[in-house]
C-alpha positions in Angstrom: 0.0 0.0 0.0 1.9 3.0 -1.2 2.1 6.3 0.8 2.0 9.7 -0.4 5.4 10.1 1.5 7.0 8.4 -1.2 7.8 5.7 0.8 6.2 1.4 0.6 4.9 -0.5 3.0 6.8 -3.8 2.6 4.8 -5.8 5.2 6.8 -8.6 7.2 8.2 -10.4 4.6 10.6 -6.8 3.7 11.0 -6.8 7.9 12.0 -10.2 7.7 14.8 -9.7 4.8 15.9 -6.6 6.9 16.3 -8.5 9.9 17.7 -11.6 7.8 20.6 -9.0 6.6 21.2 -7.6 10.1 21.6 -10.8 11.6 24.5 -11.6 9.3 26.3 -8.7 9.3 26.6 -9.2 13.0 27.7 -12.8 12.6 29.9 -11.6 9.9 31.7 -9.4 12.5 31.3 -11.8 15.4 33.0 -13.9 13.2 35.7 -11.6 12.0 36.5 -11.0 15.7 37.0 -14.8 16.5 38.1 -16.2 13.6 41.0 -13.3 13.3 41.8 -12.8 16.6 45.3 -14.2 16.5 46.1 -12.0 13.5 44.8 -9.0 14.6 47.0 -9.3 17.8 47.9 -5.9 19.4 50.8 -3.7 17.4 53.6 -4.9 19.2 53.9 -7.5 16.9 54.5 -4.9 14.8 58.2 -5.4 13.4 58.4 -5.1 9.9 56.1 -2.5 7.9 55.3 -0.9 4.8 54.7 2.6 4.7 52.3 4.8 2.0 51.3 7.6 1.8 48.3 8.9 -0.3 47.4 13.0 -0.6 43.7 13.0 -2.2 44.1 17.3 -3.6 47.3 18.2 -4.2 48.8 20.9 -1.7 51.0 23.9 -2.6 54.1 23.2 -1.2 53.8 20.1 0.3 54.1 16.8 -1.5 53.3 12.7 -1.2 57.3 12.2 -0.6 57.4 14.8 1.4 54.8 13.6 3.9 56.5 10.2 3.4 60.0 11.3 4.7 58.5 12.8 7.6 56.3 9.6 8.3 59.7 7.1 8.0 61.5 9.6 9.9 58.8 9.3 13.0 58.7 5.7 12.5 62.5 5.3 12.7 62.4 6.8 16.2 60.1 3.6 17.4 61.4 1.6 20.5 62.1 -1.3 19.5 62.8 -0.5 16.2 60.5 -0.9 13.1 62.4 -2.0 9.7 60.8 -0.4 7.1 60.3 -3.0 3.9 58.1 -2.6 0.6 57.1 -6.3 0.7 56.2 -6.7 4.3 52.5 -7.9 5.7 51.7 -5.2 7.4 51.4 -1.8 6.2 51.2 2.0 7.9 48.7 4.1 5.7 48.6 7.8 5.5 45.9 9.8 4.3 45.6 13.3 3.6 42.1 14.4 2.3 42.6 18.0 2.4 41.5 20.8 -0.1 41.5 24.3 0.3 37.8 26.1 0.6 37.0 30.0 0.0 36.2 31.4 3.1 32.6 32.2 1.3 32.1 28.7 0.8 32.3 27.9 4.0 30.5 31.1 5.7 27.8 30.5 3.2 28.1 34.6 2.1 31.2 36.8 1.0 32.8 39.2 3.2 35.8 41.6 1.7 39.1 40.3 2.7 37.8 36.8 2.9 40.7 33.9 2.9 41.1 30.4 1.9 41.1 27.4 4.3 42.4 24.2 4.2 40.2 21.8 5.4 39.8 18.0 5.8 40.9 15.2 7.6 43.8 13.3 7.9 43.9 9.3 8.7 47.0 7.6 9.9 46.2 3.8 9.9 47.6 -0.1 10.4 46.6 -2.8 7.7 47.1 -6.0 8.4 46.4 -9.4 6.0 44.2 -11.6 7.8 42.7 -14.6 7.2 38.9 -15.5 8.0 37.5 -19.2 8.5 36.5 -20.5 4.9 37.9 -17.7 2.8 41.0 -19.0 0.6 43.3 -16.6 1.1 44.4 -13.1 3.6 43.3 -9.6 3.0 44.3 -6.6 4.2 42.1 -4.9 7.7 42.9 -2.3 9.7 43.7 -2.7 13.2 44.7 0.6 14.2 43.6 3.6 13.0 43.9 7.0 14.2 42.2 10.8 12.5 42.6 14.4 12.9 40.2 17.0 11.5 42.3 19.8 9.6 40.9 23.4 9.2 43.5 26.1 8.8 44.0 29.2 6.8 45.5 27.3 3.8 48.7 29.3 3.7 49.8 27.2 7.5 47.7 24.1 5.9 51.4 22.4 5.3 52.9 23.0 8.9 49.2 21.9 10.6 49.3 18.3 8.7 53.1 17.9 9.6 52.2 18.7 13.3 49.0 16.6 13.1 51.1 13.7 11.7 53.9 13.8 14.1 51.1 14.0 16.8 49.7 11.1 15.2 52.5 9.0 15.1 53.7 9.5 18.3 49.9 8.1 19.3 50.5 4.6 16.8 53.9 4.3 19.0 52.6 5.1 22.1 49.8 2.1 21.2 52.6 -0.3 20.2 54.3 0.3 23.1 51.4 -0.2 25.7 50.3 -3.6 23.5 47.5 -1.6 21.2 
């Protein structure tokens, strides 16, 4: 019986498909969290890594490398030590999804001497394969994963991401340390 809402009754069959599909995403992640739990062991197992970096909207002075260096460099500081290896398991993701915005945009009206902001978020995370009960082979998950929001006048965007990153690694060692 249609509404004028634009929306359908679907009676208790539809209710029954809804809860169907709820039921196994929770077994799903039920079993994701037994299945996996030996390789999703906390970060001190964390020896060998891979590191990327990935900048969504290009920034003005600052560049993927760039960010990279600055990543290895924090990483190289970890007690004990992390080796750093392009074909290792586990894998240290950067993300910078950052883009400048007129000040306009984001008051909604324009004001003289408006600026430009940079603005967006920034997600330093661990990937790890693991392998699931009855799959055939590992995929990558994260099993850390940390984020900052970024909004800055877009001519300090580059020195607010590098402070936000160092903060951030210093949280992924501080988890590796305590057993994260």
């Amino acid at each position: 019986m249609p509404s004028t809402s634009g929306r359908h009754y679907s009676g208790p069959r539809g209710l029954t498909r809804r809860v169907a599909c709820c039921t196994l995403a929770a077994l799903l992640v039920v079993t994701a969290g037994t299945a996996g739990a030996a390789e999703l062991a906390g970060l001190t197992r964390l020896r060998h890594v891979a590191v990327s970096v990935d900048v969504e909207h290009p920034l003005d002075v600052m560049t993927a490398d760039d960010l990279l260096a600055r990543l290895q460099d924090g990483l190289h500081r970890a007690a004990p030590p992390l080796t750093l290896a392009e074909s290792a398991a586990d894998r240290i993701r950067f993300t910078v999804s950052v883009r400048p915005m007129s000040a306009t945009t984001l008051r909604g009206f324009w004001l003289p001497f408006s600026g430009t902001y940079g603005v967006g978020a920034l997600r330093l995370g661990v990937e790890r394969l693991v392998m699931l009960q009855g799959l055939p082979r590992a995929f990558p998950a994260v099993v850390w994963q940390t984020e900052r929001a970024v909004g800055a006048p877009w001519r300090e965007t580059e020195r607010e991401i590098a402070r936000l990153l160092d903060e951030m690694v210093a949280e992924l060692l501080e988890a590796r340390r305590q057993g994260g």
